[in-house]
KELOBA-446899 format. One record per residue (C-alpha): y negated, z, x negated. Coordinates in steps of 0.02 Angstrom, whole numbers, plus 32768, in hexadecimal, padded with zeros to 4 digits. Layout:
N
YZX;...
END
This chain:
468
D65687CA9D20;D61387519D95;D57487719E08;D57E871A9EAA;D4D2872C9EBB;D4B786909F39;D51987059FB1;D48E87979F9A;D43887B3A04E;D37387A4A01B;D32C87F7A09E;D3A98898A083;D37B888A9FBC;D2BD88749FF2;D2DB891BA045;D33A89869FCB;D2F9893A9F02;D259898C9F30;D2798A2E9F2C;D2D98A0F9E70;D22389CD9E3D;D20B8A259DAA;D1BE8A309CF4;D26F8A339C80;D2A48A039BE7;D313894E9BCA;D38489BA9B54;D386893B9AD1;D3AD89E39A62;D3F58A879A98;D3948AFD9A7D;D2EA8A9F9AA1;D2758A809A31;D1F88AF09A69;D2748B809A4C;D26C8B639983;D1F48BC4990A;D1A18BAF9881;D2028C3A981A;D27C8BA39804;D23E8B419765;D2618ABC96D9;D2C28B3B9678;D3458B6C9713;D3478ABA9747;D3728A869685;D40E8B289694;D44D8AD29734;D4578A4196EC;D4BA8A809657;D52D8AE896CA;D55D8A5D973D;D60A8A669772;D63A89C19746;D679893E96C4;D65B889B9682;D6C1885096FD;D6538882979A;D5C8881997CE;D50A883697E5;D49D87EE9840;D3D887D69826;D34287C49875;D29087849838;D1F487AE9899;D1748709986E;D0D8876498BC;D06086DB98AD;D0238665994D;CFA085F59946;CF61861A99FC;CF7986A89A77;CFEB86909B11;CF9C86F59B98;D05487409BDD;D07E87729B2E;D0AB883A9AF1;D0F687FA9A63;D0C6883699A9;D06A87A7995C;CFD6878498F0;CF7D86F2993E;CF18869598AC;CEFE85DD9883;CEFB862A97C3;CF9985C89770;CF84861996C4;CFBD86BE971C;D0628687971D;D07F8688963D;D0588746964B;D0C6876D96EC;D15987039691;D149876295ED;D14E8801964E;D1F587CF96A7;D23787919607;D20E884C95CE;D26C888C966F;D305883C9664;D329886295AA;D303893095C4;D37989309671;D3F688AF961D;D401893B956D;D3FE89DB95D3;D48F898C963D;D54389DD95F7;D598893795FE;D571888F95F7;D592882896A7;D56D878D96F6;D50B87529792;D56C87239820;D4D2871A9891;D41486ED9865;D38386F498EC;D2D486C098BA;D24A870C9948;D19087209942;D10E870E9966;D12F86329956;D1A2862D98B2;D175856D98A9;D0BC85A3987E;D104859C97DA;D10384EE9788;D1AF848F977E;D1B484D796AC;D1A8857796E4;D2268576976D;D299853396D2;D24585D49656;D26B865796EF;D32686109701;D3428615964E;D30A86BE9634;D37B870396BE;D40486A4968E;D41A86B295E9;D413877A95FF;D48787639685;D4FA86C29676;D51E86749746;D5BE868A9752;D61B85F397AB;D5EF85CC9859;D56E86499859;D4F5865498EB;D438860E98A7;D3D9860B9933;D30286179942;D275861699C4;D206858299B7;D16085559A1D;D16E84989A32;D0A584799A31;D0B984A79966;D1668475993B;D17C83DF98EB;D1F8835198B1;D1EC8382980F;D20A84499849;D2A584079894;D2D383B197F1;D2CB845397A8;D31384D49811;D3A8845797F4;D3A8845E973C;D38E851D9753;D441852297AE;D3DD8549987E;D462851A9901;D40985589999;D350853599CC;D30785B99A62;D25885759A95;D1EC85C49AF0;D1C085689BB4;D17B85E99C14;D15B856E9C9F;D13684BE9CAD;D0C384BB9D31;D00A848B9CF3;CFA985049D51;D01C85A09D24;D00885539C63;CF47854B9C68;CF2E85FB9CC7;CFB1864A9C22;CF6A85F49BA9;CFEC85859B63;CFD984BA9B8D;D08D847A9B7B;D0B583DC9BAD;D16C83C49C01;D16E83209B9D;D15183759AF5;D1D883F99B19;D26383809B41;D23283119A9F;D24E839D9A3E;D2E983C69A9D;D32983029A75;D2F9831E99C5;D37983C099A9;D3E583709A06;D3E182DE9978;D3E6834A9901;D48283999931;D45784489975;D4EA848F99BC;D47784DD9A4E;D3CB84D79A98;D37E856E9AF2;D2EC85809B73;D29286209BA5;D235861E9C5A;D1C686B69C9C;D1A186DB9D4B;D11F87319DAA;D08686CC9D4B;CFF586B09D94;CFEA86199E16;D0B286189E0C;D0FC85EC9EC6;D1B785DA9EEC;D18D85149EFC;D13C850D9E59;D1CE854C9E0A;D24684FE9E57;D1EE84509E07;D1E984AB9D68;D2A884D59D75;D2C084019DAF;D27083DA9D0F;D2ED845A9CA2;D371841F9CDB;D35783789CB4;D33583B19C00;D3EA84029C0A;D3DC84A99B8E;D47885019B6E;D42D85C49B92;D39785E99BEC;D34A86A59BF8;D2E686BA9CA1;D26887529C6B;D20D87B99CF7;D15787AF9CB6;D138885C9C84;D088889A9C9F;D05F890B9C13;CFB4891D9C0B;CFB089AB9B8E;D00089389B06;CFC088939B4E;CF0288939B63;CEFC87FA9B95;CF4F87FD9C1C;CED9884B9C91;CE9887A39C9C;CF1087849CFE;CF02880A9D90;CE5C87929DC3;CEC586F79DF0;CF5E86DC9E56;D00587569E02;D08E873A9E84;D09887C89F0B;D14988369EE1;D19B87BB9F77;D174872B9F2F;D19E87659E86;D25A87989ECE;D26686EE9F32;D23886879E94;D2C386E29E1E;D34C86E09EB1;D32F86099ECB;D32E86119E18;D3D3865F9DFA;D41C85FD9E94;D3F585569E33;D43D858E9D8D;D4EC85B99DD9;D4DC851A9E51;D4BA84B09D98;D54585219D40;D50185809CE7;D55C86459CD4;D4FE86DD9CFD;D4F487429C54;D4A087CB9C84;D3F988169CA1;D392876D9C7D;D40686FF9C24;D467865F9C50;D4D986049BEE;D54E85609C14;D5FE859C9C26;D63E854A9B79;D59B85B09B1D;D5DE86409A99;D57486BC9B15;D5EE86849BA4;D69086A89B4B;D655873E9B06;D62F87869BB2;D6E1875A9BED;D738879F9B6F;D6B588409B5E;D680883A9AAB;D5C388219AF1;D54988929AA7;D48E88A99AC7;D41688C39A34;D35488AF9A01;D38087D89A07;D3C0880C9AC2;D46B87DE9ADD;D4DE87A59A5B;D585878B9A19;D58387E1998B;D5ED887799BF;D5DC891B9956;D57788B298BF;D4EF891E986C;D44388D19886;D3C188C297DE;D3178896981C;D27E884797A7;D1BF883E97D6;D142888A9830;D199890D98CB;D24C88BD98A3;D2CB892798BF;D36E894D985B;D40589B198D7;D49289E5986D;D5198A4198B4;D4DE8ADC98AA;D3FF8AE798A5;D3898A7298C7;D2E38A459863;D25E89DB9886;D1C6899D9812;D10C89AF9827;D0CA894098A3;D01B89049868;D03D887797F0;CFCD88C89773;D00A89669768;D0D1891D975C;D08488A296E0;D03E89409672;D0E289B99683;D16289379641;D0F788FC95B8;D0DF89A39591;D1708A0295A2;D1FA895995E6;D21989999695;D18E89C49727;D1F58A3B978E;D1858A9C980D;D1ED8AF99888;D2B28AF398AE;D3238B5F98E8;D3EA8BA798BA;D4548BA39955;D4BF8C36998C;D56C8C3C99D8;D5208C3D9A84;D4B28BB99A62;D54A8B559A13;D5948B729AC4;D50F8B519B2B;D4D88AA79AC2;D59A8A789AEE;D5928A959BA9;D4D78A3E9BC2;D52489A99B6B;D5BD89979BBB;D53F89929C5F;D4D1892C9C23;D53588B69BC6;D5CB88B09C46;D58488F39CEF;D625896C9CF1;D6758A0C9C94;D7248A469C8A;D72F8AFB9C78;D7DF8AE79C1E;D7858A909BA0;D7068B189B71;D78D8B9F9B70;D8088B209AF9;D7568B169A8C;D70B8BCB9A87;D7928C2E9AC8;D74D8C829B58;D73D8C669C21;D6B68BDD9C4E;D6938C339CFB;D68B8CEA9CC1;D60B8CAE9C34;D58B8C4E9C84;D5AB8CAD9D37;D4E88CA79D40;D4D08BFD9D3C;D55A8BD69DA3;D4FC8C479E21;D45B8BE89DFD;D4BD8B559E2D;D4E28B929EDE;D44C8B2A9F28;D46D8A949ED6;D52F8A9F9EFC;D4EB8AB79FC2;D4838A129FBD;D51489BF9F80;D4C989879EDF;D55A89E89E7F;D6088A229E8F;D6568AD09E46;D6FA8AE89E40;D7498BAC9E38;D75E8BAA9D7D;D6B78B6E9D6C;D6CD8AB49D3B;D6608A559D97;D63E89989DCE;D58B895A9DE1;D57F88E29E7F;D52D883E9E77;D491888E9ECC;D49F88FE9E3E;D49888A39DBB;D3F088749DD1;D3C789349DD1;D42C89479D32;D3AC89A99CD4;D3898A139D5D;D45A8A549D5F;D43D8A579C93;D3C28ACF9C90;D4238B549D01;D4848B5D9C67;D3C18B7E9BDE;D3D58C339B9E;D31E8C189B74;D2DC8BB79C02;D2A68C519C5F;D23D8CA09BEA;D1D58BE59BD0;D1AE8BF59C75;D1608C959C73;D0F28C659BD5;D0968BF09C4D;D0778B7E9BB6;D0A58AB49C07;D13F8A799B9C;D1A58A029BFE;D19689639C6B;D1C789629D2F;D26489569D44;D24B88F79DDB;
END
């Protein structure tokens, strides 16, 4: 589905996205995180994975949290560990090597990796040998199958030639580093001096070294950030030339970020000029060709994200948005999180205490949660929105065997403002079509469909980013 969105009147949107400014989840998981309990331990995570409806011909794929950083970036609500301590990193790789063996003998069958993320934290805080220890853990426990997707997040100020050596030994075939901006004030007020020059010779070095593609993430709304200062940003991107790019909404979270009440004493963007910075920014991607994904992402039209959204086998997990259609998730480290078709679990997050539980007892599970059949349904519809901006009722009926519109009547109804600002359009069996306009409120028509967003709301406790 493509989003026209250099047609979008400004001034109208100006008008209307303000009253959709709310806190709401990015539904990277259905239900929510904060809906999970602590009831749901090692030992139920260790009988889902034994129970797994599946066989050694399906695929998995895996994600390793790296928590370590060796400075803090001012902007980030990330889980990390910031140290300068190197010898951390023998007792955090034992641990995953623990990990990975208890998950890969409580799984019923053996199966292959057909997708492999590495996140953090900075996963190239770890020296080039133990980039190759990490990949040889995971892999041997899990063989790559062929063509698999091997993709990590890299800050450029650490990573060097001899990490890129590495992460091509180790079988990496896409590189996402982090940008942010390029502008030198914006880098100096967040904490994070990045030269433009050293990004693009580490782009020029993947390239060399045959990466199939090279992805940027950009945030707006920092502090000192003006429509002209990103627009010279964006000149200097697209001269480097990456294949995706994810445009994040700087999400002020002060209750998980402490630092970031720095910045409400310098310059954050007002909410106009936040909106007219991400609408010249999406203008230029389309103008440069690059496809509207969804949410935050852009990809070039021949990328695997592209195809996937044309021919709908998109999906949306905790590594955002992804090819990897109906393909359990394992996650290793510190907060990871493993989604397998039917529960969720997710480990401690304090690197100690992970560090402690799988040496102990080989997995760190803290909370998770088993879904039921409405949240089977509802995880469906939110990621057909999200994923594809549309939903055919037909569809739903085909899959659960029951009436899309008589189901979720609420949330249809909930839906009635939205469908009057023209940000989304029902049909009488329910299906509906979210506009172009819409599509940058996409979490907003997601959560009409949250069984449990009401009751987070009245608990008063701050869970989500604006959505706005």
């Amino acid at each position: 589905m493509s989003v026209d969105v250099a047609s979008l009147d400004l001034d109208q949107l100006l008008e209307v996205l303000p009253r959709y400014t709310t806190e709401g989840p990015r539904y990277t998981s259905y239900p929510t995180a904060p809906v999970w309990t602590e009831s749901y331990g090692p030992e139920d995570f260790r009988s889902d994975l034994a129970q797994a409806d599946a066989d050694a011909s399906d695929g998995l794929s895996l994600y390793v949290h790296v928590p370590f950083c060796e400075s803090l970036c001012h902007y980030c609500a990330c889980n990390k560990l910031i140290t300068k301590d190197h010898a951390r990193a023998a007792g955090y790789l034992d641990a995953v090597e623990r990990e990975v063996a208890a998950v890969r003998k409580a799984l019923r069958v053996p199966r292959m990796a057909t997708q492999l993320h590495w996140g953090g934290g900075t996963p190239t805080w770890l020296a080039p040998q133990e980039v190759r220890r990490l990949a040889r853990i995971l892999t041997e426990a899990f063989p790559l199958r062929e063509n698999a997707e091997v993709s990590i997040e890299v800050d450029p100020r650490v990573t060097t030639e001899a990490h890129v050596d590495a992460l091509v030994d180790s079988g990496f075939n896409r590189i996402s580093m982090g940008v942010q901006d390029f502008d030198a004030r914006v880098q100096q007020a967040v904490h994070r001096i990045q030269p433009a020059e050293d990004t693009a010779a580490l782009v020029a070095l993947c390239r060399k070294a045959g990466f199939e593609s090279v992805n940027f993430d950009l945030i707006y709304g920092l502090p000192y950030q003006t429509v002209a200062s990103f627009e010279r940003t964006l000149d200097i991107l697209f001269e480097i030339g990456p294949d995706r790019i994810a445009l994040y909404s700087y999400a002020h979270v002060t209750w998980k970020a402490k630092q970031q009440r720095g910045f409400e004493r310098v310059d954050l963007p007002d909410a106009t000029t936040k909106l007219e910075i991400m609408f010249m920014a999406i203008r230029r991607f389309l103008a440069e060709g690059y496809r509207f994904i969804g949410l935050d992402h852009f990809a070039r039209p021949e990328d695997e994200l592209s195809r996937a959204l044309a021919d709908r086998t998109l999906r949306r997990n905790f590594m955002g948005h992804t090819t990897q259609a109906g393909v359990d998730l394992l996650g290793f480290g510190p907060s990871a999180i493993s989604e397998l078709r039917s529960s969720f679990a997710q480990s401690h997050r304090e690197v100690d205490a992970w560090q402690d539980a799988v040496m102990r007892d080989g997995m760190a599970t803290v909370r998770g949660h088993r879904l039921s059949r409405d949240d089977v349904e509802r995880r469906w519809v939110i990621e057909r929105i999200m994923c594809h901006g549309q939903l055919r009722a037909d569809e739903f009926e085909a899959r659960f065997g029951r009436a899309f519109a008589e189901s979720f009547a609420d949330a249809l109804a909930e839906l009635a403002p939205m469908q009057a600002d023209g940000l989304v359009e029902i049909a009488a069996d329910g299906s509906l079509v979210v506009t172009p306009a819409g599509r940058l409120l996409v979490r907003n028509v997601a959560m009409a469909f949250d069984a449990y967003l009401a009751e987070q709301r009245r608990s008063g406790v701050r869970m989500f980013s604006k959505t706005v």
